[in-house]
Every structure is written in C-alpha cells, then in structure tokens.
ChimeraX commands (.cxc) that place a marker at each C-alpha (Angstrom):
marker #1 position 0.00,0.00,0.00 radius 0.5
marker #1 position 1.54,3.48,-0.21 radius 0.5
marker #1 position 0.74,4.91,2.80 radius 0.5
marker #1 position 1.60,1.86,4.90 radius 0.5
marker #1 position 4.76,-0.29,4.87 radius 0.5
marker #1 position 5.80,-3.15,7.40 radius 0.5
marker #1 position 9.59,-4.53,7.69 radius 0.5
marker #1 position 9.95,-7.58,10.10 radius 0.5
marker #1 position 13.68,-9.55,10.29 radius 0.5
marker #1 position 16.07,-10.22,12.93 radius 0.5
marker #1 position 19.19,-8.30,13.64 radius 0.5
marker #1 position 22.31,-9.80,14.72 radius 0.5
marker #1 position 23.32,-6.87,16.72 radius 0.5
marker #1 position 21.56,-3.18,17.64 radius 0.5
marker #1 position 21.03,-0.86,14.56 radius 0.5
marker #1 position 18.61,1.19,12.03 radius 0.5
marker #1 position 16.41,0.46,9.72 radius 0.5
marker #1 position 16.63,2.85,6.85 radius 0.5
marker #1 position 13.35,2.93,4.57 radius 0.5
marker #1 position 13.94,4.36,1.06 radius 0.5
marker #1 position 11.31,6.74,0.76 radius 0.5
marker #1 position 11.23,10.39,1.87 radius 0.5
marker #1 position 10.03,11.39,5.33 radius 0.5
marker #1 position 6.89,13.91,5.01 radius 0.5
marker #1 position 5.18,15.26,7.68 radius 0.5
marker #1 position 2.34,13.12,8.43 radius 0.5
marker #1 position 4.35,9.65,8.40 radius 0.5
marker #1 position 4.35,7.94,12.07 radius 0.5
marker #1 position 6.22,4.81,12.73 radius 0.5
marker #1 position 6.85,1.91,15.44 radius 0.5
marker #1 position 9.15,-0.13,16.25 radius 0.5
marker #1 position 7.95,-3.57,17.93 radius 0.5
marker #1 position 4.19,-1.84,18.57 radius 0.5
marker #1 position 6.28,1.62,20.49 radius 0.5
marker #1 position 5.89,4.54,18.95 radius 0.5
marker #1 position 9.47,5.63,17.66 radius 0.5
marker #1 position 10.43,9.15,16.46 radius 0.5
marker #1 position 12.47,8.58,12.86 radius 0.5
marker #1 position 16.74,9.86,12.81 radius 0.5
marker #1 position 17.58,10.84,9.53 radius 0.5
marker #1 position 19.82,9.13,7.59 radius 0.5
marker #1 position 21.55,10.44,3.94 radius 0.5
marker #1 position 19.16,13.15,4.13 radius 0.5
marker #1 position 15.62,12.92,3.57 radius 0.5
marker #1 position 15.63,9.20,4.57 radius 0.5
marker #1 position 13.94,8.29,7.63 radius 0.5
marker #1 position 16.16,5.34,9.83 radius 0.5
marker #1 position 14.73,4.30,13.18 radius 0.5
marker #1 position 16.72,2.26,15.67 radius 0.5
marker #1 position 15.93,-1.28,16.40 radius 0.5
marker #1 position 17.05,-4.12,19.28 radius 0.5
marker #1 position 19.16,-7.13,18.98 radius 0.5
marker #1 position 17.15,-9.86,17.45 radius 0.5
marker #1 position 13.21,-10.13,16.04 radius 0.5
marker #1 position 11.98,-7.06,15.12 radius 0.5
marker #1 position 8.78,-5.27,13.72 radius 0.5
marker #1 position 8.84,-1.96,11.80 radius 0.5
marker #1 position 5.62,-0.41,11.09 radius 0.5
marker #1 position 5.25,3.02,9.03 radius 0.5
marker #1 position 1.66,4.54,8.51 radius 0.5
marker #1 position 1.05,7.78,6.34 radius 0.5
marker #1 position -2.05,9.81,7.91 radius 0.5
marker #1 position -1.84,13.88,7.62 radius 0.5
marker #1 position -3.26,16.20,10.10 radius 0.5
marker #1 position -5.39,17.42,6.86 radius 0.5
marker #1 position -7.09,14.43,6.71 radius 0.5
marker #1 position -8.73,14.74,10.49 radius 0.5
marker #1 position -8.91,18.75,10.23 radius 0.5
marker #1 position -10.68,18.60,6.96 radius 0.5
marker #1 position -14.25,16.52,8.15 radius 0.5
marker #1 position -14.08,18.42,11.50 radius 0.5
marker #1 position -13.83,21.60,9.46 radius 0.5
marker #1 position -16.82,20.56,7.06 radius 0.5
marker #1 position -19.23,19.45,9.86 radius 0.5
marker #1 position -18.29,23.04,11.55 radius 0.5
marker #1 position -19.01,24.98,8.64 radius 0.5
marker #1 position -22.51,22.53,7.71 radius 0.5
marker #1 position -23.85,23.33,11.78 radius 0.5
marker #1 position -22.91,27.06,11.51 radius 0.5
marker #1 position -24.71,27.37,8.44 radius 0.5
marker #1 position -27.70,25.76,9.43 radius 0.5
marker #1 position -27.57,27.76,12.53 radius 0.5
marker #1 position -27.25,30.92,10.32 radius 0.5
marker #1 position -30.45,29.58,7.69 radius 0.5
marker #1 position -32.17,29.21,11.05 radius 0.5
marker #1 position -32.07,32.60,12.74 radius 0.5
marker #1 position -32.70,33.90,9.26 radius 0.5
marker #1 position -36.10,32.06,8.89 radius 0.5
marker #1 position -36.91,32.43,12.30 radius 0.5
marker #1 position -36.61,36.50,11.37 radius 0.5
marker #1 position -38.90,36.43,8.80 radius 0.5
marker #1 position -41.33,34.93,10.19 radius 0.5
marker #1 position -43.81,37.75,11.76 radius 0.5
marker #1 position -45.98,37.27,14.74 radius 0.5
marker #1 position -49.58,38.86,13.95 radius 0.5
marker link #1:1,2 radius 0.2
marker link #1:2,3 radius 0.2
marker link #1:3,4 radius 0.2
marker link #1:4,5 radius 0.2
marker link #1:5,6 radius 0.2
marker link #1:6,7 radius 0.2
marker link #1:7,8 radius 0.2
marker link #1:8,9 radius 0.2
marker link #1:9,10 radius 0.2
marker link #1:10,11 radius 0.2
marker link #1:11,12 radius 0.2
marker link #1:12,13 radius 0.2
marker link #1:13,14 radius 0.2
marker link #1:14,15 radius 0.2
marker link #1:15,16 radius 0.2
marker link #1:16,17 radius 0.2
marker link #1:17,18 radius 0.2
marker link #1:18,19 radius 0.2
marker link #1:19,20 radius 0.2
marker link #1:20,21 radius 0.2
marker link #1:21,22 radius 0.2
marker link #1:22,23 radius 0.2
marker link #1:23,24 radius 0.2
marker link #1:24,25 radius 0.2
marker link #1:25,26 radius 0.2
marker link #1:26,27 radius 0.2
marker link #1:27,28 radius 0.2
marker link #1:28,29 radius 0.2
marker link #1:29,30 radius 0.2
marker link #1:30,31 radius 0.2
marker link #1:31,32 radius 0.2
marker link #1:32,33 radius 0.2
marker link #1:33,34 radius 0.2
marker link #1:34,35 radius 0.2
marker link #1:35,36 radius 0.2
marker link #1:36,37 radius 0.2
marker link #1:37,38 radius 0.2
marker link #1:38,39 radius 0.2
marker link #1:39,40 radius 0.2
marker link #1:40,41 radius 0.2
marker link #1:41,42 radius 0.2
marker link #1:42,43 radius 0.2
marker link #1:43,44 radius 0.2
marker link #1:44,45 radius 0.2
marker link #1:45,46 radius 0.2
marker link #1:46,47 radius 0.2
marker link #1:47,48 radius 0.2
marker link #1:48,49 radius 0.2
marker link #1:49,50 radius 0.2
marker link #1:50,51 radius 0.2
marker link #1:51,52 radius 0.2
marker link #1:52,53 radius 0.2
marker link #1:53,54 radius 0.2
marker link #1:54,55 radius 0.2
marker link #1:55,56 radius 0.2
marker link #1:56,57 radius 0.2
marker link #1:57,58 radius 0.2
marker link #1:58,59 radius 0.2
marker link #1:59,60 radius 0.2
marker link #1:60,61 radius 0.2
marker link #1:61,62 radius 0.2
marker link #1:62,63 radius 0.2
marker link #1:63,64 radius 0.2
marker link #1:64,65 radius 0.2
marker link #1:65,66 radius 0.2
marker link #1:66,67 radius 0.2
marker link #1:67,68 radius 0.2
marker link #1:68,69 radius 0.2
marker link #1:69,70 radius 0.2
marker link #1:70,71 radius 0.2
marker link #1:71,72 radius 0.2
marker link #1:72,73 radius 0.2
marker link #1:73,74 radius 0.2
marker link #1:74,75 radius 0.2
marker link #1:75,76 radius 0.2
marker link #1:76,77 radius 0.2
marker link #1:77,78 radius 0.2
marker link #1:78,79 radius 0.2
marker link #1:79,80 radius 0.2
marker link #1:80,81 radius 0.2
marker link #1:81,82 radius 0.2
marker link #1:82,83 radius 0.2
marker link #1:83,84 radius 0.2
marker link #1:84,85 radius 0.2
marker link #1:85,86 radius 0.2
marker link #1:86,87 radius 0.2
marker link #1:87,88 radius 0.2
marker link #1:88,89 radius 0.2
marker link #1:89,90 radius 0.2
marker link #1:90,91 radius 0.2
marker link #1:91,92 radius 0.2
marker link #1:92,93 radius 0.2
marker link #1:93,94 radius 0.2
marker link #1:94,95 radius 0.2
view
C-alpha cells in the first residue's frame, strides 16, 4: 500500500532500519508496537533504531489534513444551518 509499509527480520546486533522513501510530515512509525520518532539518515531518509534480534517496523502515512478537513466541514454545515435558522426564524412575523 503506499501509505503503509511493514519490515519484520532479525538483527544480529543493535542498529537502524533505513526505509527508502522520503520522510513527510504526516508519516508515524513503530518499532515492535512503540511509537518511535524517525533519525535521519543520507538526508531525507527516515532510519529508526531497532534491538538485537526479532523485530517489527511499522510506518503509517495519515496527515493532520485528513482529520482537520471533516471536523472543518461538519463546523461549517452546523454554523450554516444555525445561520439559515435565525434567518427564517426572522422572517417569520408574529400577527
């Protein structure tokens, strides 16, 4: 998939995992299920550090966008049907 990507192996000693793709905002990654902030490594490359032995690297794309945007919409759909309320509700007269 291209926003996710898994790397499991075992390492013979403690090291990085380098993934050859570029880091932009909105990538988050784990390392064995923990949450693990990506080093950078020839540049633009994200490497994250893993343990001696079995491990399991997991690397999810998700931007902020793509939470702010629905919350954004519904806020904008309830203030405007606030706003088409109190404007019917005004011209309506009471005899």
């Amino acid at each position: 998939r291209p926003d996710a990507m898994n790397v499991e192996g075992v390492a013979d000693s403690d090291g990085f995992v380098v993934l050859s793709r570029s880091d932009y905002p909105g990538w988050r990654y784990w390392v064995d299920g923990k949450s693990a902030p990506p080093l950078r490594a020839f540049g633009s490359f994200p490497a994250l550090s893993i343990p001696n032995g079995p491990f399991a690297v997991r690397a999810r794309y998700r931007p902020g966008s793509l939470d702010a945007g629905p919350a954004l919409t519904l806020a904008v759909l309830i203030a405007s049907a606030l706003y088409l309320y109190n404007r019917a509700r005004r011209s309506v007269r009471a005899f």
